[in-house]
DRENTORKOL-3810 file (N, C-alpha, C; in nm, 4 decimals):
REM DRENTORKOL-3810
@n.u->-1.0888; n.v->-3.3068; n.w->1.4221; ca.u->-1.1583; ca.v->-3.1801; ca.w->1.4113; c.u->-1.1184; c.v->-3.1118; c.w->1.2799
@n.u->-1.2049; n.v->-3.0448; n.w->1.1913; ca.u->-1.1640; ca.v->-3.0057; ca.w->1.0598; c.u->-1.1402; c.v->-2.8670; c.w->1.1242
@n.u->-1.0652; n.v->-2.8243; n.w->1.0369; ca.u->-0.9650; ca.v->-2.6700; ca.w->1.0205; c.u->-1.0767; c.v->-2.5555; c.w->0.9467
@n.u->-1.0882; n.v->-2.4487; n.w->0.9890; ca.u->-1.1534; ca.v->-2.3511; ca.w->0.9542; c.u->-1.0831; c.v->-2.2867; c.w->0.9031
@n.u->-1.1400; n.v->-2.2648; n.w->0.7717; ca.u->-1.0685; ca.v->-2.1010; ca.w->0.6957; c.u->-1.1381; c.v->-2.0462; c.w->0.6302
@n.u->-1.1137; n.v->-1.9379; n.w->0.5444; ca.u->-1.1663; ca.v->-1.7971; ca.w->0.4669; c.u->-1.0856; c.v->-1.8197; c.w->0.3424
@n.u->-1.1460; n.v->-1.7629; n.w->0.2122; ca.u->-1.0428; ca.v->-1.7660; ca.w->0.1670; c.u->-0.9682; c.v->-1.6051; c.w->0.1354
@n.u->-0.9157; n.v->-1.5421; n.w->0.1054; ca.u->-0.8789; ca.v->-1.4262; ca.w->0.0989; c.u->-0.7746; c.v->-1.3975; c.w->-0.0227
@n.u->-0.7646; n.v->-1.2721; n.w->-0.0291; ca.u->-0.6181; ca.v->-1.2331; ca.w->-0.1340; c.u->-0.5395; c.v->-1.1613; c.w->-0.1176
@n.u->-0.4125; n.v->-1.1867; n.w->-0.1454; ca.u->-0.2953; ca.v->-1.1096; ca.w->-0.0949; c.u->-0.2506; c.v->-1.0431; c.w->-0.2449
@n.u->-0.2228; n.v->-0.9368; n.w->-0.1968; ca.u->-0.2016; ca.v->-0.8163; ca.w->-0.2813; c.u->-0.0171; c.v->-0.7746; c.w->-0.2716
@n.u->0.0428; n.v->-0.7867; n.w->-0.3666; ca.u->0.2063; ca.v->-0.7923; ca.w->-0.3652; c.u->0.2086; c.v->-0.7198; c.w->-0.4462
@n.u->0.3889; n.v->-0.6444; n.w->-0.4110; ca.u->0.4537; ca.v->-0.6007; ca.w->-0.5038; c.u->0.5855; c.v->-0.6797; c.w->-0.5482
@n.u->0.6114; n.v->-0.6433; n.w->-0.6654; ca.u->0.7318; ca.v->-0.7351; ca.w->-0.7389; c.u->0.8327; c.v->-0.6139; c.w->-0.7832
@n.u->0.9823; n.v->-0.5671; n.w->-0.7238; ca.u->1.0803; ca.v->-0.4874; ca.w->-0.7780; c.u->1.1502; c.v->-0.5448; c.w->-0.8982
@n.u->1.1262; n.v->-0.4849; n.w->-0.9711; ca.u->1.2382; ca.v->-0.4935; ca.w->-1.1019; c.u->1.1838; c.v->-0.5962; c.w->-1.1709
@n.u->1.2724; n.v->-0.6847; n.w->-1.2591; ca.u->1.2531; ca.v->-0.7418; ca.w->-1.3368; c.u->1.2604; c.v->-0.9350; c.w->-1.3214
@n.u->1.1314; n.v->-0.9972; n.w->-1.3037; ca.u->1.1371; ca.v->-1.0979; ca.w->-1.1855; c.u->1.2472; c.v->-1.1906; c.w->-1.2847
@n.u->1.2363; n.v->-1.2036; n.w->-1.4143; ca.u->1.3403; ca.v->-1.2607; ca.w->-1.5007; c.u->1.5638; c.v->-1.2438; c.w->-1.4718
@n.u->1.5208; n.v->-1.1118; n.w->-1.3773; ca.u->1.6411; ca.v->-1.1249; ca.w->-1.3261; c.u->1.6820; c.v->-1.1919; c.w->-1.2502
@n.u->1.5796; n.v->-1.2844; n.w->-1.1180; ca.u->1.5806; ca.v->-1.3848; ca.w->-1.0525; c.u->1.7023; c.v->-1.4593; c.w->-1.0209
@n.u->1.8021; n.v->-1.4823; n.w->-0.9537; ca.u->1.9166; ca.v->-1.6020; ca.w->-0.9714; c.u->1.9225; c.v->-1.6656; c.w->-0.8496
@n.u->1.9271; n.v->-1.8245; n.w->-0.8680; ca.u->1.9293; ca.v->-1.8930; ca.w->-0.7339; c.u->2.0400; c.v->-1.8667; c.w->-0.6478
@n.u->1.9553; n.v->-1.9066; n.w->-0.5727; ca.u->2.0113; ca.v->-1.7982; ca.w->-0.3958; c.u->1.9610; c.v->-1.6739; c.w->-0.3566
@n.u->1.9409; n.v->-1.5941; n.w->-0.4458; ca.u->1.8820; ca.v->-1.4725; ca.w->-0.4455; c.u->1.7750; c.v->-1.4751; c.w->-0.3105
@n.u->1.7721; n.v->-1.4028; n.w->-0.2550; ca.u->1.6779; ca.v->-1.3987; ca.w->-0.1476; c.u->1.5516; c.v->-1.2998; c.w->-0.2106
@n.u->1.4028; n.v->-1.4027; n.w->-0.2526; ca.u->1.3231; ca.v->-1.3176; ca.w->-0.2648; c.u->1.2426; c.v->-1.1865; c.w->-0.1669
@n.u->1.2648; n.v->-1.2158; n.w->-0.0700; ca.u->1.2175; ca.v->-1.0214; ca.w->0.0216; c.u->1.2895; c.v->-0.9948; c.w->-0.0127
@n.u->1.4026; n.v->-0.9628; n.w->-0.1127; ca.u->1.4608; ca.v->-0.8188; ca.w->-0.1517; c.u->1.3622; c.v->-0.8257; c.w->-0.2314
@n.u->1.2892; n.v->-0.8643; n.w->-0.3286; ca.u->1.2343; ca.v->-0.8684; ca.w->-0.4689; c.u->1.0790; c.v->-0.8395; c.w->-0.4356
@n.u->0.9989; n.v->-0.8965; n.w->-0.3222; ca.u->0.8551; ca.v->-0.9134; ca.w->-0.3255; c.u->0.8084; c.v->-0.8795; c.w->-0.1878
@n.u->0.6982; n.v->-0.7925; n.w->-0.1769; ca.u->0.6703; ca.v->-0.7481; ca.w->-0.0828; c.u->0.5361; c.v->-0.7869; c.w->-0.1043
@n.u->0.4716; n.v->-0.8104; n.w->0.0348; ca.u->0.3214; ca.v->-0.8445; ca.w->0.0720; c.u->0.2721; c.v->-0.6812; c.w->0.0696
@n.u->0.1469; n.v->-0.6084; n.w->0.0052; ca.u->0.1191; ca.v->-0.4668; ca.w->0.0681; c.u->-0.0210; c.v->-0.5157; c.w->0.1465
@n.u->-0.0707; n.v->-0.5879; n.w->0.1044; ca.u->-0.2043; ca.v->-0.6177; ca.w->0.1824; c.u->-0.2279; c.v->-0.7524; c.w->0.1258
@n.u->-0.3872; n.v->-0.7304; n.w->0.2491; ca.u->-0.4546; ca.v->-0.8752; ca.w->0.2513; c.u->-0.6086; c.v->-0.8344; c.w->0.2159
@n.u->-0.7075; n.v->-0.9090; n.w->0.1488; ca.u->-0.8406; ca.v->-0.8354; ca.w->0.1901; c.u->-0.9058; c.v->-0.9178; c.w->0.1398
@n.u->-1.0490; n.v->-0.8961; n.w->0.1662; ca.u->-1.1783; ca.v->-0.9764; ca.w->0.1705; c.u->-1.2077; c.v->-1.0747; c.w->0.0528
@n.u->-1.1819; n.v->-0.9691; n.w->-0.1034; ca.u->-1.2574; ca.v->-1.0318; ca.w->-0.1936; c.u->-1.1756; c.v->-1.0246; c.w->-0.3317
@n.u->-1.2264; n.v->-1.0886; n.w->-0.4636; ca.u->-1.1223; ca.v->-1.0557; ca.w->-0.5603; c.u->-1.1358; c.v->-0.9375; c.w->-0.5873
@n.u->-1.2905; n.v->-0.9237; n.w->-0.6166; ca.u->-1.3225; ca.v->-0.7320; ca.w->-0.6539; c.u->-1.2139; c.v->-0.6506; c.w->-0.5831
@n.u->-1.1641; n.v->-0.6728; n.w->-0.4176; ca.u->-1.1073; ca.v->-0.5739; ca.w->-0.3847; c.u->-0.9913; c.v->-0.5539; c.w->-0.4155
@n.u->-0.9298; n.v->-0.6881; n.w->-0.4368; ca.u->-0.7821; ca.v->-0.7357; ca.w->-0.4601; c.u->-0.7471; c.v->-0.6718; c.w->-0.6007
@n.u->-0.8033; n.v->-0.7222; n.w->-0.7013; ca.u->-0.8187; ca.v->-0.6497; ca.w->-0.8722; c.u->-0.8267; c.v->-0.4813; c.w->-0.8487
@n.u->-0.9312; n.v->-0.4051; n.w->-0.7700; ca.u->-0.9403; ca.v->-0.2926; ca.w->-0.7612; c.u->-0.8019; c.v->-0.2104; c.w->-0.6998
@n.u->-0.7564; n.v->-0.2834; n.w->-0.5839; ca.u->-0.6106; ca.v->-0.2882; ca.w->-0.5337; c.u->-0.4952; c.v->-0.2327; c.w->-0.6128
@n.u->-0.4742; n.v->-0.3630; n.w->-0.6919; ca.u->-0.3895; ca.v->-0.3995; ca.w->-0.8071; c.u->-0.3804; c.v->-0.2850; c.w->-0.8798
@n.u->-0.5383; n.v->-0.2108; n.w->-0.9459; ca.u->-0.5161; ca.v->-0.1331; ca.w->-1.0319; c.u->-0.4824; c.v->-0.0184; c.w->-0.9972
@n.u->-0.5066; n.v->0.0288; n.w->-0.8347; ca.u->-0.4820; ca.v->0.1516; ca.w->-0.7652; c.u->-0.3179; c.v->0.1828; c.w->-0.7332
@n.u->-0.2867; n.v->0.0564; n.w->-0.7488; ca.u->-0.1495; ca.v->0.0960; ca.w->-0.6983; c.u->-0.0060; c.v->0.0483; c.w->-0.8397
@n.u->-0.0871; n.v->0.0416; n.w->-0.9459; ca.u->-0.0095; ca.v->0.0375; ca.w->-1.0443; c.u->-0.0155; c.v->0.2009; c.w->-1.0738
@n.u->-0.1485; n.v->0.2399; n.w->-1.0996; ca.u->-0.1579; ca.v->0.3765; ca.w->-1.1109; c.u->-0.0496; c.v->0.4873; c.w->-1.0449
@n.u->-0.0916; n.v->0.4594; n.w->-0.9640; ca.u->-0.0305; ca.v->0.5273; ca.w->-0.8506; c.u->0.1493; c.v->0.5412; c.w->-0.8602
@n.u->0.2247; n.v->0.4206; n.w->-0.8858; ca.u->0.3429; ca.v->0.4448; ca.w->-0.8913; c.u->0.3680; c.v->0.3849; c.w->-0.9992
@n.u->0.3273; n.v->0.3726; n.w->-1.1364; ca.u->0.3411; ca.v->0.3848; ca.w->-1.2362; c.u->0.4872; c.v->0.4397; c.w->-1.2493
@n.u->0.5715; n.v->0.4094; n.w->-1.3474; ca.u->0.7120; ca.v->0.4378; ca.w->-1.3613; c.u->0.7973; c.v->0.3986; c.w->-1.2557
@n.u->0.8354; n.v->0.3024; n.w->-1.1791; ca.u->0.8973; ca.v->0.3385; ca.w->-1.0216; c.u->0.9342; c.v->0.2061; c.w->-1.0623
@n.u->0.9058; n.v->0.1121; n.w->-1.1719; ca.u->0.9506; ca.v->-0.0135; ca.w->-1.1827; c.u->0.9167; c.v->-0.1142; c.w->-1.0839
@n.u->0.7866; n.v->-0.0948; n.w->-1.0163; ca.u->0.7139; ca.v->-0.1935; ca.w->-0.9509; c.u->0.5933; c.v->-0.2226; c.w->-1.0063
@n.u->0.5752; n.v->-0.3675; n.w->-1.0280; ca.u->0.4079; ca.v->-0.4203; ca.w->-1.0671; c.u->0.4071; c.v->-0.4396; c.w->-0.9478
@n.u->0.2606; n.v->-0.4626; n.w->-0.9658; ca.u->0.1367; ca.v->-0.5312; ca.w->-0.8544; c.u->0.0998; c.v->-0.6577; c.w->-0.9262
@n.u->0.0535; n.v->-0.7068; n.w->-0.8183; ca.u->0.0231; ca.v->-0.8283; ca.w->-0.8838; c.u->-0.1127; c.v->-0.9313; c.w->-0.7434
@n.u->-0.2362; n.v->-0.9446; n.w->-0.7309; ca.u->-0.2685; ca.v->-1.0393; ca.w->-0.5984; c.u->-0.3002; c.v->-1.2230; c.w->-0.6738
@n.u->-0.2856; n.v->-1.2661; n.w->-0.5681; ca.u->-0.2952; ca.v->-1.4383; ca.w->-0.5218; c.u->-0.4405; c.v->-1.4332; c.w->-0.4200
@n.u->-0.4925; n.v->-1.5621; n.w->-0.4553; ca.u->-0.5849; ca.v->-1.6268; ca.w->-0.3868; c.u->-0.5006; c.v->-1.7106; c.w->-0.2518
@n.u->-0.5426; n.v->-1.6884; n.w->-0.1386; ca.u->-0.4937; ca.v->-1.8306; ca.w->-0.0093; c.u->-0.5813; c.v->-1.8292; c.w->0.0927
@n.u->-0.5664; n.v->-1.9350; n.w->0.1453; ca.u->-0.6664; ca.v->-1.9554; ca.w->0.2655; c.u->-0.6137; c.v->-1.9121; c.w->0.4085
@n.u->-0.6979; n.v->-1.8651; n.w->0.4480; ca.u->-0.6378; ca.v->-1.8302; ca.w->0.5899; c.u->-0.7191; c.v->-1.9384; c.w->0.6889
@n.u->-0.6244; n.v->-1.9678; n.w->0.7368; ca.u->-0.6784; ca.v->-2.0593; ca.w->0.8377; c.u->-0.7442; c.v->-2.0355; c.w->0.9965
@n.u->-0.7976; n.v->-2.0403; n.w->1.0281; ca.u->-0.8798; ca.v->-1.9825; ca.w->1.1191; c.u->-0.8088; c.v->-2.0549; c.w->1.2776
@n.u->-0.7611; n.v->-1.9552; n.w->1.3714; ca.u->-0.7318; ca.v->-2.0796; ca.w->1.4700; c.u->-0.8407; c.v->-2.1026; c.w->1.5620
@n.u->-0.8847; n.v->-2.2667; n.w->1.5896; ca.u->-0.9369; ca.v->-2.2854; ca.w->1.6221; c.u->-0.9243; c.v->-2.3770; c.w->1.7577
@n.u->-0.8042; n.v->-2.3556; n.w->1.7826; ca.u->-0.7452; ca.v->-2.3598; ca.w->1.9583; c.u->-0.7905; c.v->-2.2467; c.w->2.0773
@n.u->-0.8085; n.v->-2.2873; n.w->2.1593; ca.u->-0.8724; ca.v->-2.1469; ca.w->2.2562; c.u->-0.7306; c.v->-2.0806; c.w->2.3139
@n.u->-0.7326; n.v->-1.9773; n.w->2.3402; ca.u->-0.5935; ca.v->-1.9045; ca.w->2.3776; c.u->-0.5810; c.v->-1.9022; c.w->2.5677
@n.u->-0.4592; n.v->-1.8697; n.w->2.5655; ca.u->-0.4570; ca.v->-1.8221; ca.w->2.7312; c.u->-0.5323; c.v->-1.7447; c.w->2.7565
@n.u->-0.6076; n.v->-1.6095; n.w->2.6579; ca.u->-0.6767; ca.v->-1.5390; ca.w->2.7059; c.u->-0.8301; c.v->-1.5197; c.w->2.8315
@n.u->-0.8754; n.v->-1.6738; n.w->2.7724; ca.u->-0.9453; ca.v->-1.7408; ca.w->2.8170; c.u->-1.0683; c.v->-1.7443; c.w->2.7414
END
């Protein structure tokens, strides 16, 4: 049976300076998911709303393209 998905974009933030990076470092201190949404238009529009927005605070934005996979198992719900 083939796998169903969407594709979608996730919309992140990045603290500080990602060049500071050192292995082991646990990235969730560093990168946070803020959303998910439909399209690139929204994702780009996103991006630019929330650079604006906290501008100086030493966080970029930044979104990714991924697929969400659709489940296509039936649940207990019935």
């Amino acid at each position: 049976m083939a796998r169903s998905w969407k594709h979608m974009y996730v919309v992140f933030r990045v603290e500080g300076d990602t060049f500071d990076f050192r292995q082991g470092e646990d990235p969730n201190l560093f990168i946070t998911i803020k959303e998910i949404v439909d399209t690139e238009v929204q994702a780009v529009a996103e991006v630019k709303r929330l650079t604006a927005l906290n501008s100086g605070k030493g966080s970029r934005y930044f979104f990714q393209s991924a697929k969400y996979f659709i489940n296509d198992c039936p649940t207990s719900d019935g």
